[in-house]
BAVO-373589 format. One line per 2 residues: number of its first residue (from 0); their letters; for each residue x, y, z negated of C-alpha. Coordinates in pm, 1 decimal. Layout:
<recs>
NUM) A) X,Y,Z  ...
</recs>
This chain:
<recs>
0) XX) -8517.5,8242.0,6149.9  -8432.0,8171.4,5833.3
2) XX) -8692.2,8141.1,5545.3  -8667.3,8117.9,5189.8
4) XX) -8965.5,8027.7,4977.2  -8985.6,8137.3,4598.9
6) XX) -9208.0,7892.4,4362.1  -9190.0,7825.8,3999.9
8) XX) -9317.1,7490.8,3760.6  -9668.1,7585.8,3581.0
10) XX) -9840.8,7350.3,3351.9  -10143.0,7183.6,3579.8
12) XX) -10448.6,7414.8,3672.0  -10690.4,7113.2,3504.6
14) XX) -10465.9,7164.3,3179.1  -10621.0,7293.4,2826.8
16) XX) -10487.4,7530.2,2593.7  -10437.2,7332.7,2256.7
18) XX) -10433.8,7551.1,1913.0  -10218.2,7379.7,1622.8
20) XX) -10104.6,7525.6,1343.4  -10211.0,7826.5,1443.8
22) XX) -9990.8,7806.5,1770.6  -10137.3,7825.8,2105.8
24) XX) -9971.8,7601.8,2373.8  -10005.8,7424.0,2682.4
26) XX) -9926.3,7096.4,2468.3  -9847.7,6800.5,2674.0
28) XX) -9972.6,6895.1,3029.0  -9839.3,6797.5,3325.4
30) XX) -9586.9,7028.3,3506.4  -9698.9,7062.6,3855.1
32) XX) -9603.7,7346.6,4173.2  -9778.6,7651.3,4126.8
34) XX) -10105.3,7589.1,4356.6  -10026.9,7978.5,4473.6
36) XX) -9730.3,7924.5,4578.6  -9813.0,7647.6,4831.7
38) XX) -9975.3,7839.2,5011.8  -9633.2,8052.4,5028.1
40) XX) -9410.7,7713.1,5187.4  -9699.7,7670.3,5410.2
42) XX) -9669.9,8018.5,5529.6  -9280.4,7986.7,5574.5
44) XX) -9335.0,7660.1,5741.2  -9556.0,7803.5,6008.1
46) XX) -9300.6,8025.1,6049.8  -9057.1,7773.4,6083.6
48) XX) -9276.8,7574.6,6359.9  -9360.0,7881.0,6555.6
50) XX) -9010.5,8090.7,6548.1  -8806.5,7787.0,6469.2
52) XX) -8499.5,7809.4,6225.8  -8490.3,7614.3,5842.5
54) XX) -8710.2,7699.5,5535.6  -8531.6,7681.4,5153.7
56) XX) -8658.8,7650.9,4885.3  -8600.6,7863.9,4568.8
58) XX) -8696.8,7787.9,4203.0  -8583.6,7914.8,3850.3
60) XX) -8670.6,7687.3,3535.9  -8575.4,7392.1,3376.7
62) XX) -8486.2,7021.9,3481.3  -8853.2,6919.7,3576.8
64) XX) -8892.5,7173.7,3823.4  -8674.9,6954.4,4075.1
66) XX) -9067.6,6790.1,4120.7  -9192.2,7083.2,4256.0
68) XX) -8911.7,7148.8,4460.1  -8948.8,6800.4,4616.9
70) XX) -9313.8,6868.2,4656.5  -9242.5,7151.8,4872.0
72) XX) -8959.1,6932.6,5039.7  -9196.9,6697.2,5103.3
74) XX) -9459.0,6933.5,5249.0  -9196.2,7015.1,5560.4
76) XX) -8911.8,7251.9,5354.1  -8553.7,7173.4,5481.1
78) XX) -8376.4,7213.5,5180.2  -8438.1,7375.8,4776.2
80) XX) -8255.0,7520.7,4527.7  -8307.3,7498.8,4126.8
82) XX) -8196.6,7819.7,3928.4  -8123.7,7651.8,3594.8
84) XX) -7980.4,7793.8,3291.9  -8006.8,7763.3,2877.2
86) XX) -8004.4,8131.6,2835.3  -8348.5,8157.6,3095.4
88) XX) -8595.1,8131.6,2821.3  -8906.3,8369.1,2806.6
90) XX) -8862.5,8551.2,3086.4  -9063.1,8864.6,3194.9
92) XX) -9116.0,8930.1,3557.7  -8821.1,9146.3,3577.5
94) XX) -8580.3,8891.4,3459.4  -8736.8,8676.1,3683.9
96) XX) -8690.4,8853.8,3970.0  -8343.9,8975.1,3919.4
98) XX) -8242.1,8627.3,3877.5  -8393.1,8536.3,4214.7
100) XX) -8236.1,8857.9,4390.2  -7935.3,8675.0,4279.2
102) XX) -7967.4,8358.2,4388.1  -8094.5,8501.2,4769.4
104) XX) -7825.6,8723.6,4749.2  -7580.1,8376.7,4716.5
106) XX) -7806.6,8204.5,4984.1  -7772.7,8441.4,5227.1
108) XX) -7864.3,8556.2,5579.3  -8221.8,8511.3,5529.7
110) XX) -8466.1,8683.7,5726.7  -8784.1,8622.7,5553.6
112) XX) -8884.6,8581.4,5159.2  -9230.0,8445.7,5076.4
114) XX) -9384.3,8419.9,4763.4  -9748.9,8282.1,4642.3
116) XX) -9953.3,8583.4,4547.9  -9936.5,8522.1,4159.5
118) XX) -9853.1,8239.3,3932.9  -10112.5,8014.1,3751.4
120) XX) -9952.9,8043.6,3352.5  -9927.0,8441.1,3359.9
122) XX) -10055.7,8601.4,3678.3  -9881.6,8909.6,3690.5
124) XX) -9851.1,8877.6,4063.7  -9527.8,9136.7,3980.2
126) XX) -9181.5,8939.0,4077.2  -9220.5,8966.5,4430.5
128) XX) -9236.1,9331.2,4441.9  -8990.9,9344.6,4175.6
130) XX) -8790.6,9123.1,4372.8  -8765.3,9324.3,4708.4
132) XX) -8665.5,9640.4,4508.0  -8373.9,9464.5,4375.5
134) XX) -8229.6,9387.3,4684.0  -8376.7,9642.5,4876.9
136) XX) -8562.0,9550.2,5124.1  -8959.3,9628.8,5191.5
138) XX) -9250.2,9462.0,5046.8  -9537.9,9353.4,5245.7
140) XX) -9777.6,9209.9,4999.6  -10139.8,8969.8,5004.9
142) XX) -10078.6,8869.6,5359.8  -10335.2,8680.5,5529.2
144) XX) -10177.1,8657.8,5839.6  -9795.7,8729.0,5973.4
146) XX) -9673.6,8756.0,6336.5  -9314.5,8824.8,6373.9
148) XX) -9228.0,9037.4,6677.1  -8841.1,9107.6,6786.5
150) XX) -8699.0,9229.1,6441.3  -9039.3,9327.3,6262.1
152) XX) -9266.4,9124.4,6071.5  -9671.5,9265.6,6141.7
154) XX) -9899.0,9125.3,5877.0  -10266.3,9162.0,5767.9
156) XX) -10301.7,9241.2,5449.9  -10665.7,9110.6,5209.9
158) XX) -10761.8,9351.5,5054.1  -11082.3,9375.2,4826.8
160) XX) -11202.1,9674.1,5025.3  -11129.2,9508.3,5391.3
162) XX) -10846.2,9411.4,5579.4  -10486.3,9658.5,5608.9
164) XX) -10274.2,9615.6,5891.8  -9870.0,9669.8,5807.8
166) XX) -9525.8,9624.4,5960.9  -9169.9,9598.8,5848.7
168) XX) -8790.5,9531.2,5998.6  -8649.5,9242.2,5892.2
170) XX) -8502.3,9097.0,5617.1  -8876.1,9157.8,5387.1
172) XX) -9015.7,9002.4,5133.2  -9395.2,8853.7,5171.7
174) XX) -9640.9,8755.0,4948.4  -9983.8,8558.5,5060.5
176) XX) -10297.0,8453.2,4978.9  -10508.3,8166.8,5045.7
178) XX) -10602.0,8291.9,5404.5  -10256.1,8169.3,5529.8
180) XX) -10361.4,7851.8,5571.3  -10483.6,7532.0,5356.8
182) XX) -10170.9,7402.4,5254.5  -10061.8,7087.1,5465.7
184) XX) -10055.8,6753.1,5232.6  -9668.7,6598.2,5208.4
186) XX) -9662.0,6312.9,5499.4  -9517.6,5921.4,5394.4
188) XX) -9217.4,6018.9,5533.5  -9152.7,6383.6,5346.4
190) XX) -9233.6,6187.7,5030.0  -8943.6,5931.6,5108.1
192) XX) -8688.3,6147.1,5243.0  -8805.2,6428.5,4943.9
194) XX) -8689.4,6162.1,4664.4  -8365.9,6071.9,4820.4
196) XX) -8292.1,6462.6,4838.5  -8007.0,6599.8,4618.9
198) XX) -8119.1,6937.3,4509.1  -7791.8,7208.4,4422.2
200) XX) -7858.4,7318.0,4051.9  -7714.0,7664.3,4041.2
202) XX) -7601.7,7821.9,3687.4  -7637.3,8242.7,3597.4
204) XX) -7250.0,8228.9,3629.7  -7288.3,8057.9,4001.1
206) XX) -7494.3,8328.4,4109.0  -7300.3,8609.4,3902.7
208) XX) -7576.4,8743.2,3709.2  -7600.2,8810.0,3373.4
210) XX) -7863.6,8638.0,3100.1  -8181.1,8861.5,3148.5
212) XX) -8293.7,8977.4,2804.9  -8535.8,8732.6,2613.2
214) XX) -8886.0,8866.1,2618.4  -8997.7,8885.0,2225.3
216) XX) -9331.7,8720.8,2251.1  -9625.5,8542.8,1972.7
218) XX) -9889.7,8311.1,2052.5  -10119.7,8268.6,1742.9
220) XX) -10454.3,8193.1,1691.7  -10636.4,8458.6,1459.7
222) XX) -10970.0,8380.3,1299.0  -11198.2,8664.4,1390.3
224) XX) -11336.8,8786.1,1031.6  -11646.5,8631.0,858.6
226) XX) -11961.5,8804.4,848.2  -12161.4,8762.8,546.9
228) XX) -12554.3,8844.0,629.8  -12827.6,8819.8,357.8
230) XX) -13191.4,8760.4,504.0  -13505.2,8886.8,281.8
232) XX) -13857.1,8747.5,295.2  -14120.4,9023.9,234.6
234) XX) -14458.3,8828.8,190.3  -14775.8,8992.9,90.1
236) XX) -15159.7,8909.3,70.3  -15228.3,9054.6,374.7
238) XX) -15090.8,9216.0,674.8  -15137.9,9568.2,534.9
240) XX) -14933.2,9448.3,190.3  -14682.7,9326.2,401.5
242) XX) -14649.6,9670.0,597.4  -14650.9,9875.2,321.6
244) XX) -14370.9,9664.1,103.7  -14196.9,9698.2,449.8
246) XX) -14213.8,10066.4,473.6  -14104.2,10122.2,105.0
248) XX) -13804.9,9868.5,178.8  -13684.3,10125.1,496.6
250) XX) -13704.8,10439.1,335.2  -13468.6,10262.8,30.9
252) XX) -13248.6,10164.1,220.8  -13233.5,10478.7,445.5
254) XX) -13289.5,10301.4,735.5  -13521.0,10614.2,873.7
</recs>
């Protein structure tokens, strides 16, 4: 069996959004996996224990995302792969996923793709459905549970309305959800032998794909409009002066 496991780099879950200059940013916040998509190498790598066979990883971004990778390495993953490229710059989820198409197309032979059920920074939760109609092969999405049986994958899918039980042939693309499995913590020894790892850093041209076309997108921060209220005293004598200056100020101002 052989497993690849799609993640990507998001800025950490405990981050805050900083506004400057009218800009919206993550600022200077740590890069870390994308918590969903541990829970997709744990699900490959129960795969892996139960089926045998290797689990890759897969990851498109920049130079820091070889941390992530080695995260995952270091969870149990066999070996990873960086997608990395100056023209992959705001990418939508359909650049995204043609680019990994690609670059599982160049792995090759896999049986199994498994992605985390959205990502932290935009959670579309799109690219892996995107992703199996690229290269044509089924989807079987939120699963909580996967049992592999001859040349089909059965999962359960979590659903908000209940639980859906599908099936697939094999090669298919996966997504899951937290009910996979808590994912396992990176032992002493993955963390060694996951910082001596050389991870392949794979170009658009070494996966013969073409630049995806830049999404065209603004982050500013807007000032909602000001208000301007005025607040009038009506005093009076007595209770009855004050009603009846009240009453005359309504029917002015057409209130009734």
């Amino acid at each position: 069996m052989k497993i690849i496991a799609c993640i990507k780099q998001v800025p950490d879950s405990e981050a805050k959004v900083k506004a400057e200059g009218g800009q919206v940013s993550w600022g200077d916040a740590p890069l870390v996996i994308n918590p969903f998509d541990e829970y997709a190498v744990e699900g490959a790598l129960q795969q892996k224990e139960a089926l045998g066979g290797t689990v890759t990883v897969l990851c498109v971004g920049g130079e820091s995302a070889k941390d992530a990778l080695k995260h995952a390495l270091a969870m149990g993953a066999d070996d990873a792969v960086l997608v990395s490229d100056a023209a992959l710059t705001d990418l939508d989820t359909v650049g995204a996923a043609r680019v990994l198409a690609a670059a599982i197309n160049k792995i090759g032979g896999a049986d199994m793709v498994i992605f985390g059920r959205q990502t932290l920074d935009n959670g579309a939760g799109l690219t892996p459905a995107q992703t199996a109609r690229i290269i044509g092969w089924p989807m079987l999405g939120l699963a909580g549970q996967i049992k592999v049986d001859g040349g089909s994958v059965t999962v359960e899918r979590v659903l908000e309305e209940g639980r859906q039980t599908v099936s697939a042939k094999m090669p298919v693309v996966l997504s899951v959800v937290q009910s996979i499995g808590e994912p396992r913590y990176p032992s002493f020894m993955g963390i060694r032998k996951a910082s001596k790892a050389t991870i392949p850093v794979w170009s658009l041209a070494d996966i013969s794909v073409a630049a995806p076309a830049p999404v065209i997108t603004r982050s500013e921060l807007i000032n909602p409009p000001s208000e301007e209220t005025a607040v009038e005293m009506i005093t009076g004598d007595s209770p009855t002066e004050i009603a009846d200056k009240l009453a005359d100020k309504i029917l002015a101002e057409k209130v009734l």
